[in-house]
mmCIF file of the C-alpha atoms, coordinates in Angstrom:
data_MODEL
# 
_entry.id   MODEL 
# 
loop_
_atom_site.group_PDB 
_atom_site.id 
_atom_site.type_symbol 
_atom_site.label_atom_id 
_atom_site.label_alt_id 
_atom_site.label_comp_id 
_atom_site.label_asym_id 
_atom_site.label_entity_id 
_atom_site.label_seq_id 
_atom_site.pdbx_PDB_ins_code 
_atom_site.Cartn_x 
_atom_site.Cartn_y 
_atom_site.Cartn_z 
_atom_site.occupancy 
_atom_site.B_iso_or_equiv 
_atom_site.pdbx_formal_charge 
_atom_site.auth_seq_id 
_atom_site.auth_comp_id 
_atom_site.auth_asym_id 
_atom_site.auth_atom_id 
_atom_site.pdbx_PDB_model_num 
ATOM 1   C CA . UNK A 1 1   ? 0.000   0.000  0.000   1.00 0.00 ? 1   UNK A CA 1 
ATOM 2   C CA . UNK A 1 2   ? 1.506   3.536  -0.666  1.00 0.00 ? 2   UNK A CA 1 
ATOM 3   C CA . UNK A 1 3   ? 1.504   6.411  1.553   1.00 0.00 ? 3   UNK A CA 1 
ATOM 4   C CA . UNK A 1 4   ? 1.032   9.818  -0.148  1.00 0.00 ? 4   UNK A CA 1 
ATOM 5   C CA . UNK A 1 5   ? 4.985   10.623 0.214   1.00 0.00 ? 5   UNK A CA 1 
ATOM 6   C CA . UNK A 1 6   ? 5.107   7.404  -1.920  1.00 0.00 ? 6   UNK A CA 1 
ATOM 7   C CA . UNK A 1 7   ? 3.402   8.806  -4.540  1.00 0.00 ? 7   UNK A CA 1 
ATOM 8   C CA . UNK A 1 8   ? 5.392   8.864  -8.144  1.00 0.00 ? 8   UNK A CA 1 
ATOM 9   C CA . UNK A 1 9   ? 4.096   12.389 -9.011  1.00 0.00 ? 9   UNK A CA 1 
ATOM 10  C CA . UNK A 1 10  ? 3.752   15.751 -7.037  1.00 0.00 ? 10  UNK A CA 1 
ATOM 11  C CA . UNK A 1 11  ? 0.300   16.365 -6.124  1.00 0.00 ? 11  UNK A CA 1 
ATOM 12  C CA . UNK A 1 12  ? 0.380   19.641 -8.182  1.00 0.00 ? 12  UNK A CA 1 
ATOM 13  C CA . UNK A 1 13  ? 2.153   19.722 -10.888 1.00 0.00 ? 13  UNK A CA 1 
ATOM 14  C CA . UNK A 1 14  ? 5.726   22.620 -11.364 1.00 0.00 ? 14  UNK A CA 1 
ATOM 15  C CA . UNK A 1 15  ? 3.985   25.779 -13.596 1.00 0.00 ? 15  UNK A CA 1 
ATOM 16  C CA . UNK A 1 16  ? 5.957   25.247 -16.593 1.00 0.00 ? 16  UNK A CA 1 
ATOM 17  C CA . UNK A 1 17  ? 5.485   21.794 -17.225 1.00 0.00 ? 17  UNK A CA 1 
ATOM 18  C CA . UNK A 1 18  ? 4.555   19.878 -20.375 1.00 0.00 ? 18  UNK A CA 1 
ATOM 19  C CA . UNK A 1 19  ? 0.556   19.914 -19.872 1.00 0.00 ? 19  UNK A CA 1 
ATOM 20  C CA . UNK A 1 20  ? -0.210  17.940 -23.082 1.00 0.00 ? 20  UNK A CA 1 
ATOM 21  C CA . UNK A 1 21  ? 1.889   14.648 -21.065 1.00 0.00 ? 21  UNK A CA 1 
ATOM 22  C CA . UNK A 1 22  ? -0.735  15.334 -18.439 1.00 0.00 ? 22  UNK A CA 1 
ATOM 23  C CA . UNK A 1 23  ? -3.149  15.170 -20.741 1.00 0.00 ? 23  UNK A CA 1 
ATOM 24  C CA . UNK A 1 24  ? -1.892  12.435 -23.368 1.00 0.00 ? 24  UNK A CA 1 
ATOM 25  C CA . UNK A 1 25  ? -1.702  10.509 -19.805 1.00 0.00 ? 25  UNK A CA 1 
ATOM 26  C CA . UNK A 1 26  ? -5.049  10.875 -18.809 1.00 0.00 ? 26  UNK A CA 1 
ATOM 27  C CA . UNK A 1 27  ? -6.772  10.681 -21.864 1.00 0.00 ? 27  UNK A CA 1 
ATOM 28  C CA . UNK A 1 28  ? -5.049  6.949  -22.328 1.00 0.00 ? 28  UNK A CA 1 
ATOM 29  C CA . UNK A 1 29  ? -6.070  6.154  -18.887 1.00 0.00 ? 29  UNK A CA 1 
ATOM 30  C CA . UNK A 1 30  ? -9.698  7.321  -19.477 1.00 0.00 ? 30  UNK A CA 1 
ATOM 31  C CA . UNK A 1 31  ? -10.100 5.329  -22.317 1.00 0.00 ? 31  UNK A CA 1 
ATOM 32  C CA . UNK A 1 32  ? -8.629  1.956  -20.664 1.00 0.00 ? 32  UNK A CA 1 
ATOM 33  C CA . UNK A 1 33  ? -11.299 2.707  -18.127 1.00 0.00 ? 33  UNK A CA 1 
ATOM 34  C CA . UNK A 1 34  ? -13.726 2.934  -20.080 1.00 0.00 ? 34  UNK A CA 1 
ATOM 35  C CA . UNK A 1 35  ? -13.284 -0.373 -22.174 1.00 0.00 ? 35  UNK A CA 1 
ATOM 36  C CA . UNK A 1 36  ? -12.838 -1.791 -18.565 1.00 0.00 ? 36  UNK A CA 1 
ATOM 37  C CA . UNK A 1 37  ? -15.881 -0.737 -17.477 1.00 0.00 ? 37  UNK A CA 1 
ATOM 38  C CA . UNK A 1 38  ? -17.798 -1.682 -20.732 1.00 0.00 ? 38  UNK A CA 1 
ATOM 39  C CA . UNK A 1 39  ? -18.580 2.376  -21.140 1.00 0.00 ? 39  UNK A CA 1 
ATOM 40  C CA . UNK A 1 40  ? -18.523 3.423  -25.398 1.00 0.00 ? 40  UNK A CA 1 
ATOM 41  C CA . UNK A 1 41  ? -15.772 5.955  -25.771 1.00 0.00 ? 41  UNK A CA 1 
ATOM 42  C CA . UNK A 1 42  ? -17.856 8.303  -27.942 1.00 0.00 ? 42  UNK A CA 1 
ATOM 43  C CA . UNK A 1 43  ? -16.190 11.603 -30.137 1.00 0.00 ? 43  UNK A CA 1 
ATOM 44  C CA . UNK A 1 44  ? -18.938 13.510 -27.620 1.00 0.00 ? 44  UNK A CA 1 
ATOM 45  C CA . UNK A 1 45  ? -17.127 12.305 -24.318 1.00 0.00 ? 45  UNK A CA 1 
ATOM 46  C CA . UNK A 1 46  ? -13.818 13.109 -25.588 1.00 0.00 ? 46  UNK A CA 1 
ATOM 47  C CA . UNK A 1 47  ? -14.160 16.093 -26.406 1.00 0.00 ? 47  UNK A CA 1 
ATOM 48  C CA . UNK A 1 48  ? -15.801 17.282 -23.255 1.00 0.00 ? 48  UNK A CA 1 
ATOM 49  C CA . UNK A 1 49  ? -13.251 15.388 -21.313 1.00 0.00 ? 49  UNK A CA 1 
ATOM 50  C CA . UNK A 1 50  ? -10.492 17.073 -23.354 1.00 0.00 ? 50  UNK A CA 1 
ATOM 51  C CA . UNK A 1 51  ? -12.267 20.100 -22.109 1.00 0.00 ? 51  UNK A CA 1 
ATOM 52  C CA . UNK A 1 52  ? -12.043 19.656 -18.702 1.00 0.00 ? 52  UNK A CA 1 
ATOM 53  C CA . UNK A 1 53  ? -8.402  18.427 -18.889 1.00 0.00 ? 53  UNK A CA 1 
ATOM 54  C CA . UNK A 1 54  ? -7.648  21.511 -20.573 1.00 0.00 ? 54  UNK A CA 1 
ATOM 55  C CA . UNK A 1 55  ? -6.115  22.809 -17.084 1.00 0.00 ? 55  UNK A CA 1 
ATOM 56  C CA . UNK A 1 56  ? -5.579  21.708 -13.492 1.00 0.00 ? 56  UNK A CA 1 
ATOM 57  C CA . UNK A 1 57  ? -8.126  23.486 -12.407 1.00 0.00 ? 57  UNK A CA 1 
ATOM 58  C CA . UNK A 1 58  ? -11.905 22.581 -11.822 1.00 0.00 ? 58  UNK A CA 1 
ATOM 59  C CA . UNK A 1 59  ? -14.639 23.993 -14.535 1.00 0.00 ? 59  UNK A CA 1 
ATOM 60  C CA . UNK A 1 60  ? -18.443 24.171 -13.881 1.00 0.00 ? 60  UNK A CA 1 
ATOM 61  C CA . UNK A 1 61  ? -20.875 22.747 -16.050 1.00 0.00 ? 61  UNK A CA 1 
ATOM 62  C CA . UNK A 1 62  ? -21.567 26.099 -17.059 1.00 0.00 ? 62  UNK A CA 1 
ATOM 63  C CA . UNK A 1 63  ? -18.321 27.393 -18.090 1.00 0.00 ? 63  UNK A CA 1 
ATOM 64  C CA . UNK A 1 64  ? -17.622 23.765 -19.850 1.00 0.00 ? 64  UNK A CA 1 
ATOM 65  C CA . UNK A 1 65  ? -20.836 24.352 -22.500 1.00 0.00 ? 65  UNK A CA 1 
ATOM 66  C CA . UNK A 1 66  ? -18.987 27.895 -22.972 1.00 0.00 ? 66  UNK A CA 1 
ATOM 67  C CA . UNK A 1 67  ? -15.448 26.308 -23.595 1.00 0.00 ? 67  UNK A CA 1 
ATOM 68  C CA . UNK A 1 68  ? -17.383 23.779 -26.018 1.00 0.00 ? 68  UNK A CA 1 
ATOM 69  C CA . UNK A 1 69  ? -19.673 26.506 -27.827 1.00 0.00 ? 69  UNK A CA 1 
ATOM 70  C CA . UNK A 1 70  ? -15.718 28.381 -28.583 1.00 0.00 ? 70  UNK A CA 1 
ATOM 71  C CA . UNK A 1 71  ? -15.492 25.078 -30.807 1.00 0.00 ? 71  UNK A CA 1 
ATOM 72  C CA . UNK A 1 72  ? -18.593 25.434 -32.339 1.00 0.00 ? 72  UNK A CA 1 
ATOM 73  C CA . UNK A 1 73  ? -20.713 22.584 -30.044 1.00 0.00 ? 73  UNK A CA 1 
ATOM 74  C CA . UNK A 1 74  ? -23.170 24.204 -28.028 1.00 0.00 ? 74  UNK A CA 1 
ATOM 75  C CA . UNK A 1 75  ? -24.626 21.489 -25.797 1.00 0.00 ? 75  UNK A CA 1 
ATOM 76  C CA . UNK A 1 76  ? -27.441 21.736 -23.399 1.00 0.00 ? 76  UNK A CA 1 
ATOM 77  C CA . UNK A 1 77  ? -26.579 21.706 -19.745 1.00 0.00 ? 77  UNK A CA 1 
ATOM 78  C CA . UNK A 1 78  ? -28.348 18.532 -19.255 1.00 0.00 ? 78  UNK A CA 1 
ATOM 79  C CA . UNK A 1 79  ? -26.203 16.687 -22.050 1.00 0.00 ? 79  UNK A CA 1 
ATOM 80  C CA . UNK A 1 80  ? -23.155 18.314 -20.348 1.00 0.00 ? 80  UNK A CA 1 
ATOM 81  C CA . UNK A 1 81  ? -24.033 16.690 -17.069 1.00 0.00 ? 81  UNK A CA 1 
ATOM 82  C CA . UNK A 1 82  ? -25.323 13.147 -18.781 1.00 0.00 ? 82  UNK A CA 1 
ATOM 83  C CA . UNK A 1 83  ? -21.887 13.027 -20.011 1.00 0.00 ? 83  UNK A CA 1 
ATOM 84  C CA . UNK A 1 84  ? -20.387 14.212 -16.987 1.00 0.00 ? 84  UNK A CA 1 
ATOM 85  C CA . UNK A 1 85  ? -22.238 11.702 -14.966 1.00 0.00 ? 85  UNK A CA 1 
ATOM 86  C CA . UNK A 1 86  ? -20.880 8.663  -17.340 1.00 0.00 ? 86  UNK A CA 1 
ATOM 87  C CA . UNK A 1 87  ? -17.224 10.633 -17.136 1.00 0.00 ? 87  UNK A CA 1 
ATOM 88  C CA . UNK A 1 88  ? -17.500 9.961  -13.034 1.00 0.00 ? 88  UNK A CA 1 
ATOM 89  C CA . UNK A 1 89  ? -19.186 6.648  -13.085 1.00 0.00 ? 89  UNK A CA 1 
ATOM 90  C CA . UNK A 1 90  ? -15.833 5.478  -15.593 1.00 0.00 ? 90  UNK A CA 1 
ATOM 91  C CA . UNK A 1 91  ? -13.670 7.420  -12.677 1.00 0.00 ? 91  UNK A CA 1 
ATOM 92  C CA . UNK A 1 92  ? -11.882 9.550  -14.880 1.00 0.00 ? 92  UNK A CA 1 
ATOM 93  C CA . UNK A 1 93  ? -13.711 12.833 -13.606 1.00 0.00 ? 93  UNK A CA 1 
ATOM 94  C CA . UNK A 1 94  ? -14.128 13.711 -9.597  1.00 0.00 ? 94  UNK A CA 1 
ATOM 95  C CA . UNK A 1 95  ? -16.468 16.281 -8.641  1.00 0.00 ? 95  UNK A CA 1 
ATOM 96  C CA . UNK A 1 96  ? -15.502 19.020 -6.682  1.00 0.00 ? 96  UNK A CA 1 
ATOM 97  C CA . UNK A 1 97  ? -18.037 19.387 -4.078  1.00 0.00 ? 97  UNK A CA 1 
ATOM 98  C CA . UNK A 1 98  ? -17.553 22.466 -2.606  1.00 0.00 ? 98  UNK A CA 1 
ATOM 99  C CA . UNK A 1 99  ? -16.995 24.139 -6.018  1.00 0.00 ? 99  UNK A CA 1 
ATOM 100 C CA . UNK A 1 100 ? -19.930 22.294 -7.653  1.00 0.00 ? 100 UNK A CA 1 
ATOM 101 C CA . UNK A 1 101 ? -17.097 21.793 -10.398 1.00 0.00 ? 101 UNK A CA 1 
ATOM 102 C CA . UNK A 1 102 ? -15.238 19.188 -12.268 1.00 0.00 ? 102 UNK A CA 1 
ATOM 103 C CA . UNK A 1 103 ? -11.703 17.924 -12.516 1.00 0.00 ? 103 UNK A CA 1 
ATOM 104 C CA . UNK A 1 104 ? -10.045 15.128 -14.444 1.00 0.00 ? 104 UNK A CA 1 
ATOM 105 C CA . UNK A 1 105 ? -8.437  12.085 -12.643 1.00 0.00 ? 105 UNK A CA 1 
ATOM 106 C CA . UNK A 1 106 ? -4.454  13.122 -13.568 1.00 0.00 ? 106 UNK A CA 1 
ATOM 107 C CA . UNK A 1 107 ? -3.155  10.244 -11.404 1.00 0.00 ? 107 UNK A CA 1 
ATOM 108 C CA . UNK A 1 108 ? -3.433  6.217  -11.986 1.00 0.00 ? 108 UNK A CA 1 
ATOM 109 C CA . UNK A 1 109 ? -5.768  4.684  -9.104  1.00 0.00 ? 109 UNK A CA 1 
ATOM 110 C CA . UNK A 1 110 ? -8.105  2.405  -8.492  1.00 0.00 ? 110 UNK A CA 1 
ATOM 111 C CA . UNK A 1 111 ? -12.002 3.167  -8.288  1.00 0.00 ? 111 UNK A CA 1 
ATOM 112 C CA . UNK A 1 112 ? -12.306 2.924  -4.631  1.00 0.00 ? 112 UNK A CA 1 
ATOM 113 C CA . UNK A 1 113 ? -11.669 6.754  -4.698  1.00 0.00 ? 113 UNK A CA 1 
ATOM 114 C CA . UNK A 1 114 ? -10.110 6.719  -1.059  1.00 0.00 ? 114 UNK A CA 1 
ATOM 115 C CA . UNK A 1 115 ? -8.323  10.357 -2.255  1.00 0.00 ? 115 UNK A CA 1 
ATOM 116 C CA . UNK A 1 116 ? -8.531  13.907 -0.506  1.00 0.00 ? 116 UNK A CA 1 
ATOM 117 C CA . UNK A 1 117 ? -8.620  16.357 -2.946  1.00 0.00 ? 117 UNK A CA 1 
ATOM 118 C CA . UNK A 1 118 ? -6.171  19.664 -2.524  1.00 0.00 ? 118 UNK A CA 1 
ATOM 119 C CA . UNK A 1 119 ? -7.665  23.057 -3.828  1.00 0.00 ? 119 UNK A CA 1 
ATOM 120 C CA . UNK A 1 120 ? -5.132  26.055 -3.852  1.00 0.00 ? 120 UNK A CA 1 
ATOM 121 C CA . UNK A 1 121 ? -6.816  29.162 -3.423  1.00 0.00 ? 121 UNK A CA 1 
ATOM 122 C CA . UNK A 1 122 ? -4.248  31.261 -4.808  1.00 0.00 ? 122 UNK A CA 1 
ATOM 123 C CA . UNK A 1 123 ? -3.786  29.703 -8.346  1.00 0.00 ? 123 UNK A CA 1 
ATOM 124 C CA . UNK A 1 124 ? -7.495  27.497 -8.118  1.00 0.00 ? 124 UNK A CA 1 
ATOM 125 C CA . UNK A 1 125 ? -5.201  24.389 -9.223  1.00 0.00 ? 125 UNK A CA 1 
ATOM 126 C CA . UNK A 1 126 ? -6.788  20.813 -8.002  1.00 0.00 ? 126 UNK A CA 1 
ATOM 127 C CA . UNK A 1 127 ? -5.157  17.686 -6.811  1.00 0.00 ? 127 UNK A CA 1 
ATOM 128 C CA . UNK A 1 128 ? -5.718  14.502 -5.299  1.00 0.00 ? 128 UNK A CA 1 
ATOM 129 C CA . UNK A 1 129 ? -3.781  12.318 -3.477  1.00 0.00 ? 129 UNK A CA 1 
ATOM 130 C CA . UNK A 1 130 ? -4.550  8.753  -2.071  1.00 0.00 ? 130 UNK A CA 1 
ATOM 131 C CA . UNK A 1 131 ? -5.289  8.666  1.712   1.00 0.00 ? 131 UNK A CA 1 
ATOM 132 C CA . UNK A 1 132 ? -6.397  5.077  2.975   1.00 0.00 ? 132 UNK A CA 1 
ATOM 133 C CA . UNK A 1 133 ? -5.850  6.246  5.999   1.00 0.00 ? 133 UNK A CA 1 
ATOM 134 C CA . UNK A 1 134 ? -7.799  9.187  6.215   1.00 0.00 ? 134 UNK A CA 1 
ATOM 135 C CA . UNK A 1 135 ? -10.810 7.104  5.170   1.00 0.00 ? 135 UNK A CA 1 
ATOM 136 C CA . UNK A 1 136 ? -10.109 4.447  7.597   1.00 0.00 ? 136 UNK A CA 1 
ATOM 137 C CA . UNK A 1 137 ? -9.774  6.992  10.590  1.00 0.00 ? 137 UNK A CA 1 
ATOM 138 C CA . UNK A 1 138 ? -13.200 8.294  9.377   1.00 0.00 ? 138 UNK A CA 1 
ATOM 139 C CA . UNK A 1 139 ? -14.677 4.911  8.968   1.00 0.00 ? 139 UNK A CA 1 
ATOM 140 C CA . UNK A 1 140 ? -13.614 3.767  12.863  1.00 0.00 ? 140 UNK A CA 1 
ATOM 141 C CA . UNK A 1 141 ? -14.775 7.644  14.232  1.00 0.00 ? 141 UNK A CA 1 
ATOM 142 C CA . UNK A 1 142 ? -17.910 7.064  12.432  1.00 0.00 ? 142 UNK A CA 1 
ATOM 143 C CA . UNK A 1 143 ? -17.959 3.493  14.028  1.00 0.00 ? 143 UNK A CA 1 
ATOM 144 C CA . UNK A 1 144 ? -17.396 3.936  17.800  1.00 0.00 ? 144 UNK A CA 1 
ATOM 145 C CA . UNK A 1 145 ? -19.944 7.115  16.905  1.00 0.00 ? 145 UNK A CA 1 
ATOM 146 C CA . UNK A 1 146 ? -22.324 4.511  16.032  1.00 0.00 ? 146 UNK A CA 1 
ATOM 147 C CA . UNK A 1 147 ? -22.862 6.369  12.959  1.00 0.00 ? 147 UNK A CA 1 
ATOM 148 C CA . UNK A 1 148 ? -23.110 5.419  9.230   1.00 0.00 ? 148 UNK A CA 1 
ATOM 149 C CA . UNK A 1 149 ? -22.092 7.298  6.618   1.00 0.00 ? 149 UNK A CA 1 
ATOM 150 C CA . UNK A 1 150 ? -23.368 7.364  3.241   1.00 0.00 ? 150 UNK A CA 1 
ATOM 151 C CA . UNK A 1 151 ? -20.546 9.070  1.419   1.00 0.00 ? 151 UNK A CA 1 
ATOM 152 C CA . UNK A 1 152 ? -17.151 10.530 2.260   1.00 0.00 ? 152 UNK A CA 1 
ATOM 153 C CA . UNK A 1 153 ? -15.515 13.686 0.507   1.00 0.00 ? 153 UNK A CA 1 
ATOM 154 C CA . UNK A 1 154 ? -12.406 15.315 1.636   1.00 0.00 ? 154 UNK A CA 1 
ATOM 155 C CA . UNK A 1 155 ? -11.575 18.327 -0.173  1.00 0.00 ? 155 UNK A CA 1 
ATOM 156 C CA . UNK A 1 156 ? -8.561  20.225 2.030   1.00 0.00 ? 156 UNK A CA 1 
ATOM 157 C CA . UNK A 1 157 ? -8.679  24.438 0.607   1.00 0.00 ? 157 UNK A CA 1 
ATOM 158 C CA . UNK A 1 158 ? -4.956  25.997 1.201   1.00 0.00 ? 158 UNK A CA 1 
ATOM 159 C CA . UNK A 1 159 ? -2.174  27.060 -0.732  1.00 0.00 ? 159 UNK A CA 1 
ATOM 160 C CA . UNK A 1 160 ? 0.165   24.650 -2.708  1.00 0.00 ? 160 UNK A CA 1 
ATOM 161 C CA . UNK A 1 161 ? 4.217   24.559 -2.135  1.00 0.00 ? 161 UNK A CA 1 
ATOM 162 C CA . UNK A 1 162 ? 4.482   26.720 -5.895  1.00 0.00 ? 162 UNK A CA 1 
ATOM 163 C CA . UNK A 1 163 ? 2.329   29.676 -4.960  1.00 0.00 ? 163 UNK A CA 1 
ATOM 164 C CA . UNK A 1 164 ? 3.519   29.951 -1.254  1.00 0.00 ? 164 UNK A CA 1 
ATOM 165 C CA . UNK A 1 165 ? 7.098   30.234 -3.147  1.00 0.00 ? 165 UNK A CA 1 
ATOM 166 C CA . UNK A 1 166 ? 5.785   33.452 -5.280  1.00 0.00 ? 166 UNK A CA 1 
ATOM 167 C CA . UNK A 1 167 ? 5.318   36.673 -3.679  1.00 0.00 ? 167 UNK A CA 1 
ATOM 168 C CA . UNK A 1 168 ? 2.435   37.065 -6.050  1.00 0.00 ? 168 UNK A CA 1 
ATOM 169 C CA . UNK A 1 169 ? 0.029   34.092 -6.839  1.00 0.00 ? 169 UNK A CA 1 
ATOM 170 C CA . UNK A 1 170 ? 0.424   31.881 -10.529 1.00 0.00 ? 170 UNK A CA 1 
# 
């Protein structure tokens, strides 16, 4: 089992690097999940997937259909979200709850999703990093609470190690 100081990658990635590895990455793992999972890989769900890899940081709904419409496909919010919905079901797009935003999976894990997911406030970038044992510390809280959850999000707000280098923020 790896520890998040384990992890291969940074949880955010250095300013100037090569964002179209990021995304050649992800879009290869998105489509092995999806042929796992016995989801079609349409033109449709590329290209909105494409769109919300097109940064590290999260997009609405909202500002996705505006991001497609600059490439001529104007989509209707609930087609955005249908797809959205099949993007998150494949695990290759985590909502941000907080933000009521999107981000794509940049990392290689399983689907059991036991990640907490980093916002930075000054540059709005998005991580997420595997913590079993957050979720287990949760889970045996929630048990000697006699309580049972239903669903578990950890989203941590703060500042990542670039920005609090910068006098000014990216």
């Amino acid at each position: 089992m790896k520890h998040m100081n384990e992890r291969k990658t940074p949880p955010f990635p250095v300013r100037d690097h090569d964002h179209g590895a990021c995304v050649a990455g992800a879009l290869g793992r998105a489509k092995r999940r999806c042929e796992e999972k016995g989801i079609k890989w349409t033109a449709l769900r590329e290209q909105v997937f494409q769109h919300v890899t097109a940064s590290h940081k999260p997009i609405s709904a909202y500002d996705l259909i505006e991001s497609l419409a600059k490439d001529g496909k104007r989509l209707a919010p609930v087609s955005v979200y249908r797809i959205l919905d099949v993007l998150q079901a494949a695990g290759i797009v985590h909502r941000l709850e907080s933000r009521n935003s999107f981000f794509a999976c940049m990392t290689a894990h399983d689907g059991g999703r036991q990640t907490v997911t980093f916002l930075c406030g000054a540059c709005g970038y998005v991580s997420e990093a595997e913590a079993p044992e957050a979720f287990r510390a949760i889970g045996e809280v929630s048990k000697a609470a006699g309580f049972q959850p239903q669903s578990t999000i950890v989203e941590v707000n703060g500042t990542c190690a670039g920005c609090r280098e910068r006098t000014t923020p990216c």
